[in-house]
C-alpha positions in Angstrom: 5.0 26.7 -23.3 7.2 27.9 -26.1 8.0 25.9 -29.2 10.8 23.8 -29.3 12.4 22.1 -32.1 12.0 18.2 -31.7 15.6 17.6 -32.0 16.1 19.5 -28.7 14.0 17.9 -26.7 16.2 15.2 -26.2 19.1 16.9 -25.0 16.5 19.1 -22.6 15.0 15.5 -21.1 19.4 14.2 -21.2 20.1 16.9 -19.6 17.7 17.1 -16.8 18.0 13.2 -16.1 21.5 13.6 -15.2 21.2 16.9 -13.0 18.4 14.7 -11.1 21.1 11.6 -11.2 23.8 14.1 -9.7 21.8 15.7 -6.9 20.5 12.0 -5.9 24.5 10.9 -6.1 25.3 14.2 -4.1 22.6 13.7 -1.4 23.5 9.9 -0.7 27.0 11.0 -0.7 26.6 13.7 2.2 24.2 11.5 3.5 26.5 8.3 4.0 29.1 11.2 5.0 26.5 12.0 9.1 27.1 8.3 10.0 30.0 6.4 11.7 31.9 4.1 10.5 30.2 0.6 9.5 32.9 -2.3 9.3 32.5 -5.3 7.0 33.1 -8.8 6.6 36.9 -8.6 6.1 36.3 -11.0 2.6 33.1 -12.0 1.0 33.5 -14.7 -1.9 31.1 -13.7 -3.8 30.4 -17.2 -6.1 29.6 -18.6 -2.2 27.6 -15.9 -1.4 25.2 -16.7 -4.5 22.2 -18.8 -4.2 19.0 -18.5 -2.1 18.5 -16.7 1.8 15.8 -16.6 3.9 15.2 -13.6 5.5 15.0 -14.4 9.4 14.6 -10.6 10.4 15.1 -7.0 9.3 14.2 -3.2 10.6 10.5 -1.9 9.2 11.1 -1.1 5.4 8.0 0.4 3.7 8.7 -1.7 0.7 8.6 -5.1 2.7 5.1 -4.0 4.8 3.2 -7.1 5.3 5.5 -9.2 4.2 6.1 -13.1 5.1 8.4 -15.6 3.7 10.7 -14.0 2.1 13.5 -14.9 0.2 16.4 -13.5 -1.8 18.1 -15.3 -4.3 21.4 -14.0 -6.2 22.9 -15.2 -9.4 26.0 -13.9 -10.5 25.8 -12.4 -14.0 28.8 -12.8 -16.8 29.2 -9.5 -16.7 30.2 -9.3 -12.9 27.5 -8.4 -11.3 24.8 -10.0 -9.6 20.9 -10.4 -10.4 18.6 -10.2 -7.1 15.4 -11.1 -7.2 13.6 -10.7 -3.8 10.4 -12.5 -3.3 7.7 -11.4 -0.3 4.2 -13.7 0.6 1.8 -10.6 1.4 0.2 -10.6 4.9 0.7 -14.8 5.3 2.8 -17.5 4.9 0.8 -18.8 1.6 -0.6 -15.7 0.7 -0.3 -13.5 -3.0 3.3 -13.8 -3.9 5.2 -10.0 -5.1 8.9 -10.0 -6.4 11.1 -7.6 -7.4 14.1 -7.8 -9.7 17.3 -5.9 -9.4 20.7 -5.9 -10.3 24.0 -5.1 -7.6 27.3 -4.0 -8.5 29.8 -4.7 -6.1 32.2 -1.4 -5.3 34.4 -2.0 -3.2 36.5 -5.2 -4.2 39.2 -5.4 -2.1 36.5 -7.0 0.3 33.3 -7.7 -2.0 31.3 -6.8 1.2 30.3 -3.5 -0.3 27.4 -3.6 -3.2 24.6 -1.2 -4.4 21.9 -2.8 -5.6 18.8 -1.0 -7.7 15.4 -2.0 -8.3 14.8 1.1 -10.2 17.5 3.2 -12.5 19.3 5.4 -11.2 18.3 5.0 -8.1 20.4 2.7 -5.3 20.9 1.5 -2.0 23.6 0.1 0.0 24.3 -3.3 0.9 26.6 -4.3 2.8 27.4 -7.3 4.1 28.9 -6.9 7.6 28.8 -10.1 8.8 29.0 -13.9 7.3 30.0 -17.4 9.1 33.0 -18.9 7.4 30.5 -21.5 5.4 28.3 -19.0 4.0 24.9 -20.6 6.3 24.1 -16.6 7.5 24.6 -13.3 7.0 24.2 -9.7 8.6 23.3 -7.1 5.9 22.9 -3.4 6.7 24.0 0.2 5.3 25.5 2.6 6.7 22.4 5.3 7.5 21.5 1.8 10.0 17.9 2.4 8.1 18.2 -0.8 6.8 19.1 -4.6 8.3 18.5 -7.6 7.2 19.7 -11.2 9.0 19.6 -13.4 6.2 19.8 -17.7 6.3 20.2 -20.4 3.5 17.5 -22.0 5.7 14.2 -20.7 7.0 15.1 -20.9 10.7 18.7 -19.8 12.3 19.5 -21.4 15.8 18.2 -18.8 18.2 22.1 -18.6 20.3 23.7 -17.4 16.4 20.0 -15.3 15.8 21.4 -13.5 18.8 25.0 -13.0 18.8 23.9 -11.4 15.2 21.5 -9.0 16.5 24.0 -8.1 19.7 26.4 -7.2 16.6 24.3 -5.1 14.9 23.2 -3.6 18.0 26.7 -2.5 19.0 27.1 -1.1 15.2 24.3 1.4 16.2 21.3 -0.6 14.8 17.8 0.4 16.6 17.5 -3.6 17.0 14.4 -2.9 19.4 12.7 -2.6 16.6 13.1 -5.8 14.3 10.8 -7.7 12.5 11.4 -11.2 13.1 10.2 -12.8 9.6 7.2 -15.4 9.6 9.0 -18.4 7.5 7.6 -22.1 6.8 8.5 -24.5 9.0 10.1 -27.6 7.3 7.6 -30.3 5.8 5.1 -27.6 5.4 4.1 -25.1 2.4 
């Protein structure tokens, strides 16, 4: 490898961080570009949509394998954007306990339904809320490659008639819903 002056290798390592930022950027781009459509909630307040959820189902995610009882909790941050931290019990209700921390932008704000959340710089993902009941008690979160769905409750059970008319909705958005995980969560008066 040729010599290179120490000052330069900064600009080198600058440099190639943001061509691999840009062809991430370009891919997701062209990417979200093959889908249809994906319509959201018409108006999310976001201060109401802060707090905890409970997952109650999602599509296969590699990064949620094994996972039980989980949770997501949101905080909105001074600076306008919001701190996730998701928390997953591996492989049982009780069992070893594995978070991870994130922050979301939201970018689209006519609607606030429209964030990108990142676990790890620079990369993100899409979440969109697409669904929420007028008191903020559920939510339908996707993105629009339909990789990714998450029904989400501010308690650990959702009555089975509103757990359906979610899943029918995602459905007709083009969601394989055949193949979701329904998510093991305590049942009340019990760890």
């Amino acid at each position: 490898m040729p010599y290179l002056p120490k000052r330069r290798q900064p600009v080198i390592l600058g440099a190639a961080v943001a061509t691999l930022a840009t062809g991430v950027a370009a891919y997701a781009y062209f990417r979200r570009k093959l889908y249809p459509d994906l319509p959201v909630s018409a108006h999310v307040d976001v201060r109401r949509y802060m707090g905890l959820w409970y997952e109650i189902a999602r599509l296969p995610a590699r990064f949620e394998k094994g996972c039980e009882h989980v949770t997501a909790e949101y905080k909105l941050l001074p600076s306008g954007k919001v701190s996730v931290l998701n928390t997953c019990h591996k492989e049982d209700l009780n069992g070893p306990v594995e978070t991870a921390k994130g922050t979301a932008r939201i970018v689209d704000s006519q609607t606030n339904a429209k964030l990108r959340v990142s676990f790890f710089w620079p990369f993100e993902g899409d979440y969109w809320i697409l669904d929420h009941d007028p008191e903020y008690r559920y939510a339908l979160v996707g993105e629009p490659s339909r990789q990714n769905l998450w029904l989400l409750c501010r308690t650990p059970h959702l009555e089975r008639a509103i757990r359906d008319r979610l899943v029918g909705r995602a459905h007709a958005l083009g969601f394989p819903t055949e193949n979701l995980i329904f998510t093991p969560q305590p049942v009340a008066g019990k760890p």
